[in-house]
N, C-alpha and C positions, 0 to 999 in steps of 0.2 A: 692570626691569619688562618691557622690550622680549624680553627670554630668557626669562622666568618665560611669557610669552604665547607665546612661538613651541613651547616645550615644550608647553603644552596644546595647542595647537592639530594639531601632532603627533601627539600621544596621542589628541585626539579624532578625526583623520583615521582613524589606526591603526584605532579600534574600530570609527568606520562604516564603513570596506571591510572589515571582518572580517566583520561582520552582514551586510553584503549579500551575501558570498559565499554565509553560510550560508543567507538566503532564496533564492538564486535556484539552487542546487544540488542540482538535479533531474534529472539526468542519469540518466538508463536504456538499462542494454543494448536493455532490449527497453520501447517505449514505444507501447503499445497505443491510448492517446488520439490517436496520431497516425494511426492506419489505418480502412477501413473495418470497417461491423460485419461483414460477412460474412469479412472478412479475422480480424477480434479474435477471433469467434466459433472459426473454423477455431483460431486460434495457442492459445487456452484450451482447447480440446478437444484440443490435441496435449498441453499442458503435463499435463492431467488424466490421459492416457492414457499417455504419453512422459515422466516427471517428471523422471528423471536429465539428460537436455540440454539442461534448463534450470536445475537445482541451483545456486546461488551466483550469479545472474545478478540485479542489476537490473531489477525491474518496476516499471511505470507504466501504471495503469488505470482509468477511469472506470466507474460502475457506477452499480446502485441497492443502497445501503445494507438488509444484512439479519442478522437473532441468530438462532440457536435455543440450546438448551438440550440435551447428550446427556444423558437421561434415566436411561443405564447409568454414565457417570461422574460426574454433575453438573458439565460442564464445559460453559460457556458461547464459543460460537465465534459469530465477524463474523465477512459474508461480502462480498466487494462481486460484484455479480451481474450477468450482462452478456444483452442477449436476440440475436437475431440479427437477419439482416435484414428477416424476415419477423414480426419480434413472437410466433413465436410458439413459439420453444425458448428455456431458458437456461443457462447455463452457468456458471458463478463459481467465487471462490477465495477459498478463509480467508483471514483476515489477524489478526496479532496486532501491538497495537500497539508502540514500541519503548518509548514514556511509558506505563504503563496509565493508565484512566480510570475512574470511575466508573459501572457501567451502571447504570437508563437516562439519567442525568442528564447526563452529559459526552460522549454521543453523539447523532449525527444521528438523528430518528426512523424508525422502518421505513419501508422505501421510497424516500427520498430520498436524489438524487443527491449520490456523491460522490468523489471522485478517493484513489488511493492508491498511494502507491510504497517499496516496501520487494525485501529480499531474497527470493527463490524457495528455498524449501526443500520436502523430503519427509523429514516426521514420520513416523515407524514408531510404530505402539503398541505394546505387551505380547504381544498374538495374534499378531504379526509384517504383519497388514494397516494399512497406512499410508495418507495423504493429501497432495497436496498445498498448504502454505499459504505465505504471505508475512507473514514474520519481518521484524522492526525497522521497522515500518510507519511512515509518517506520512503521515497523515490530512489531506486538502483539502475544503472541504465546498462 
């Protein structure tokens, strides 16, 4: 009995530090929630303009939650949206998530804030003009 208990108990250690690494495994090259806005503003406006020096890097970003719809592909893109220090420019970046979700049901509503940390990539279309987004997302709300 005494062994039949120490093995689960084992196994159940095992699996709660396994879960907790994977909640608490947040780690970003580059972690935006940590700086100011005028600073995040600046680093999103380099990432939009500059995309390759940031390609394969860890992001981490807080924002305001936003969709649109391209009209020419019917291709639905999340954005999380960042304003500056002044409220009164913005800047943002796609994201796709790495689970998909149902929209609008399994997301935040327009506007509201929400956190996200995924891969930096630049998608090229077909035209050969690209964007950059953030690939394998997961979503904080």
């Amino acid at each position: 009995m005494h062994k039949a208990f120490t093995i689960i108990l084992t196994a159940l250690v095992f699996t709660v530090s396994a879960f907790a690494k994977v909640s608490t495994n947040t780690h970003a090259d580059i972690d935006l929630t940590r700086m100011s806005s005028t600073m995040v503003y600046s680093i999103v406006y380099q990432m939009v303009t500059d995309p390759q020096k940031y390609t394969g890097k860890t992001i981490k970003m807080k924002g305001i939650f936003s969709s649109y719809v391209d009209e020419e592909t019917n291709r639905r893109f999340f954005g999380c949206v960042i304003k500056d220090a002044l409220a009164c420019c913005s800047q943002g970046l796609a994201f796709e998530l790495a689970k998909p979700r149902k929209y609008p049901s399994e997301y935040p509503s327009e506007g509201a804030s929400i956190t996200i940390i995924g891969t930096f990539e630049f998608e090229k279309e077909e035209d050969g003009i690209g964007f950059p987004i953030i690939k394998d997302a997961i979503l904080f709300r």
